[in-house]
C-alpha positions in Angstrom: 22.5 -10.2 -2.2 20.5 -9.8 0.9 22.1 -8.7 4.3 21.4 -9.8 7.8 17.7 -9.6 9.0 16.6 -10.0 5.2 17.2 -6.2 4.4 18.8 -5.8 0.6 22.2 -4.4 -0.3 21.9 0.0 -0.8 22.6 -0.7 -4.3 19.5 -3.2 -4.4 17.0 -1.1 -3.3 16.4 2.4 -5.5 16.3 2.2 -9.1 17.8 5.3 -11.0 14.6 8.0 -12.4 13.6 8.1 -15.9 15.4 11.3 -17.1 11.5 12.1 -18.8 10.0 12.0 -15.1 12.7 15.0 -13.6 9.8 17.6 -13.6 8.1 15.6 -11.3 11.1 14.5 -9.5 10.5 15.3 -5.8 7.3 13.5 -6.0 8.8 10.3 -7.8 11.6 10.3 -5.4 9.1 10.3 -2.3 7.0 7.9 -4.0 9.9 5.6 -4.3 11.3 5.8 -0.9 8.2 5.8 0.5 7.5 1.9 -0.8 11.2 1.0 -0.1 10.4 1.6 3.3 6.6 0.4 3.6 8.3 -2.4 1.9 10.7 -3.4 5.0 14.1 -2.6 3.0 15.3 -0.1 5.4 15.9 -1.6 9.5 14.1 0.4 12.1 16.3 2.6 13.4 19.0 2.6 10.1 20.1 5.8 9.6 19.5 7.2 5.9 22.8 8.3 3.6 21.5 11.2 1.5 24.3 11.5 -1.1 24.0 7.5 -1.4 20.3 7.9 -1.9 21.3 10.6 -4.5 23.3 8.5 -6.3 20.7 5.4 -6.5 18.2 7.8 -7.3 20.4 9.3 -10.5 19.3 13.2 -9.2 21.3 15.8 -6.7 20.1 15.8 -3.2 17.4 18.6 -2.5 14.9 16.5 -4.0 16.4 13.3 -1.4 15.8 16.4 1.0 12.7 17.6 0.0 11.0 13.7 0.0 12.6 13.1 3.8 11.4 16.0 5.0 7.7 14.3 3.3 8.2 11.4 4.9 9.3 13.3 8.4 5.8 14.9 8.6 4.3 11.2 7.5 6.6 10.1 10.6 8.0 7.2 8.7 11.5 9.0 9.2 12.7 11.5 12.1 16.2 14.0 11.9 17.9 14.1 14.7 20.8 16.6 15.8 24.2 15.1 14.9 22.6 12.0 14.0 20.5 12.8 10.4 18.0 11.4 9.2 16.6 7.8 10.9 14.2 5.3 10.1 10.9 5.3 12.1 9.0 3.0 10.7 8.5 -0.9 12.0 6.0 -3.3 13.3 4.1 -1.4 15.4 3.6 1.4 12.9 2.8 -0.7 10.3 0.2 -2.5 12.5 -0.9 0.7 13.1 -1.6 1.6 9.5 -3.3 -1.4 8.9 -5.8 -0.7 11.4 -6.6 2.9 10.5 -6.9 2.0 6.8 -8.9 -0.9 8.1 -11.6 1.8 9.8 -11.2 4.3 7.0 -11.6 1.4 4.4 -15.0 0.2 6.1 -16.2 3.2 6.5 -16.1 3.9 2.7 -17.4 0.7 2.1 -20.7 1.4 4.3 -21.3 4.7 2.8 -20.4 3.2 -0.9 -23.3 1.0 -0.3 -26.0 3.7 0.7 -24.8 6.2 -1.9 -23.4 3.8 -4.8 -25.6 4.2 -8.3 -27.2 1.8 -10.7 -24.4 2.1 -13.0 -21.8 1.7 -10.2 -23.1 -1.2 -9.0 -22.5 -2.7 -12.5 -19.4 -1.3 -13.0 -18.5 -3.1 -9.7 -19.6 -6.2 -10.9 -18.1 -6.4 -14.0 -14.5 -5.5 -12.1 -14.9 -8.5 -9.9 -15.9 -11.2 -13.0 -12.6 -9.3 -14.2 -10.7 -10.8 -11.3 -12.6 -13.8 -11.3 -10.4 -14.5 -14.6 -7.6 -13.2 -13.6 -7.5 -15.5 -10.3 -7.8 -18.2 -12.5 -5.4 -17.2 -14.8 -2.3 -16.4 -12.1 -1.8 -13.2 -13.5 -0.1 -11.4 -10.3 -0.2 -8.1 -13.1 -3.8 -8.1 -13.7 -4.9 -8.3 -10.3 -2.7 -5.7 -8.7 -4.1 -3.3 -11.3 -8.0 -4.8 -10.8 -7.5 -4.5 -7.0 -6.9 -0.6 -7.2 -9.8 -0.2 -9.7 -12.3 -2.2 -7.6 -11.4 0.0 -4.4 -11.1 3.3 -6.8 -14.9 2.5 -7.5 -15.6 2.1 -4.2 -14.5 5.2 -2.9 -15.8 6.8 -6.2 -19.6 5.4 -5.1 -19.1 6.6 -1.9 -18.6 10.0 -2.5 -16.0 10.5 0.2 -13.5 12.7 -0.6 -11.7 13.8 2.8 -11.6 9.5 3.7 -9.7 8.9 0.6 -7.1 11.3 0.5 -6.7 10.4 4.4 -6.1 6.7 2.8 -3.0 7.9 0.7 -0.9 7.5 4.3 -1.8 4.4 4.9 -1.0 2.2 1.9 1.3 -0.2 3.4 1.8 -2.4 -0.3 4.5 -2.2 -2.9 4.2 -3.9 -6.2 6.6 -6.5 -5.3 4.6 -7.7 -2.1 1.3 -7.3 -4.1 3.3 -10.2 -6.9 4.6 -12.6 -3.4 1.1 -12.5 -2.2 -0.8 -13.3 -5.9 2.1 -15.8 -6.1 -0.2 -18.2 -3.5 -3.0 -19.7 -5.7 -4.6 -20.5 -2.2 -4.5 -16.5 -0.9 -5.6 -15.4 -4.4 -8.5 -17.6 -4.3 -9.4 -16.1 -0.6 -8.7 -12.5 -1.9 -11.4 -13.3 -4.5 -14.1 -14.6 -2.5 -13.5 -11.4 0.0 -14.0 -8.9 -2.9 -16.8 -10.9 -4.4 -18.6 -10.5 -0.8 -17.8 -6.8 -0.4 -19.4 -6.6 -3.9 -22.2 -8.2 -3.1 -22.7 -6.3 -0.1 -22.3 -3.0 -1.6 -25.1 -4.0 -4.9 -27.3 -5.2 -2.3 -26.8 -1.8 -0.1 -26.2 -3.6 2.3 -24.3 -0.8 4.4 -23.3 -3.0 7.7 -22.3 -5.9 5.9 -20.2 -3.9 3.4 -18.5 -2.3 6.2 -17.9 -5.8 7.9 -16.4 -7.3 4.8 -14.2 -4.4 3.9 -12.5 -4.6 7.7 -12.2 -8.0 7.5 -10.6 -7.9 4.6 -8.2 -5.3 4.9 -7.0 -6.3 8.6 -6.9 -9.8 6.7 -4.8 -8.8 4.2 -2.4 -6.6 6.7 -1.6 -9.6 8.5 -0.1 -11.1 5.3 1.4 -8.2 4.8 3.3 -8.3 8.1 4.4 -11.5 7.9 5.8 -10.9 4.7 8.1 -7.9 5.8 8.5 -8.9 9.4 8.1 -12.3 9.6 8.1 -13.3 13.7 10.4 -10.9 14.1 8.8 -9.2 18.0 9.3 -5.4 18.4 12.8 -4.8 21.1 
């Protein structure tokens, strides 16, 4: 069930840990809530139940703690006195992210073509011919997992450390959105033809064009991205 302005039930949106993961559980539990609210399921502004979010979650609440105080410093939540923990996050944040992955993105693209190897360059290849199939085939699975290796590569042939881990904050997909987006046969046939030019760019070391491509497609694909979790919804 879905409640007003498309946001899911509590009980709808975190899925209890795998009791084999609870080593690891702070980092699973900010993983998790960090896509939740990428992923639009929490309103701007909602304010965050910690010993609900404990009971979704299946764990105690100092690893709910730990994760908000995470996603505080990530500024996707804020705690205010007397008023805990709120949602941060909206349209003009996420807009936001999309444009600084957008410049990070292309500037690991430029580099990736003046530093990529022989070997890389193949390895690139074979990745796209990889989606190529999978485009064909629909499978929403396969290309989720072939669009991080192709962009893994690329920050791999680039040789930019600092850019990439800088690029952890400003993933704004979930899995789910990644499946509603492969779902369109027409936007998985665009996706395709961007990668295959960022490719091409990059074998060709072809530093200015890879950096084009790469912005293009990023901003690109952050606009599908919006309307997916906000719709026309206009920031109050």
């Amino acid at each position: 069930m879905v409640q007003e302005h498309g946001q899911s039930e509590p009980s709808e949106r975190i899925a209890k840990l795998d009791p084999s993961v609870q080593v690891t559980v702070r980092d699973h539990v900010h993983r998790i809530l960090r896509a939740t609210i990428i992923g639009g399921k929490f309103a701007p502004d909602e304010k965050i139940n910690e010993r609900q979010l404990a009971e979704q979650f299946g764990v105690s609440t100092t690893p709910i703690k730990e994760a908000l105080r995470q996603l505080e410093s990530e500024g996707l939540v804020e705690a205010l006195p007397r008023r805990g923990v709120i949602i941060r996050f909206n349209m003009g944040w996420a807009e936001e992210m999309i444009l600084a992955r957008a410049a990070l993105e292309s500037m690991i693209g430029h580099l990736a073509a003046k530093r990529i190897s022989d070997d890389a360059c193949q390895a690139l290849q074979a990745t796209v011919r990889l989606m190529e199939a999978a485009t064909s085939s629909g499978n929403a699975d396969e290309l989720i997992a072939l669009n991080e290796t192709f962009h893994d590569q690329i920050h791999r042939a680039s040789r930019c450390d600092y850019l990439a881990r800088l690029i952890e904050r400003q993933q704004f997909y979930d899995a789910s959105i990644r499946r509603i987006i492969h779902s369109d046969p027409a936007e998985r046939e665009r996706a395709l033809a961007e990668h295959r030019a960022i490719a091409e760019a990059i074998v060709a070391r072809n530093s200015d064009g890879a950096e084009r491509c790469m912005r293009d497609h990023v901003v690109r694909s952050g606009d599908i991205y919006l309307s997916i979790v906000f719709g026309n919804k206009e920031e109050k």
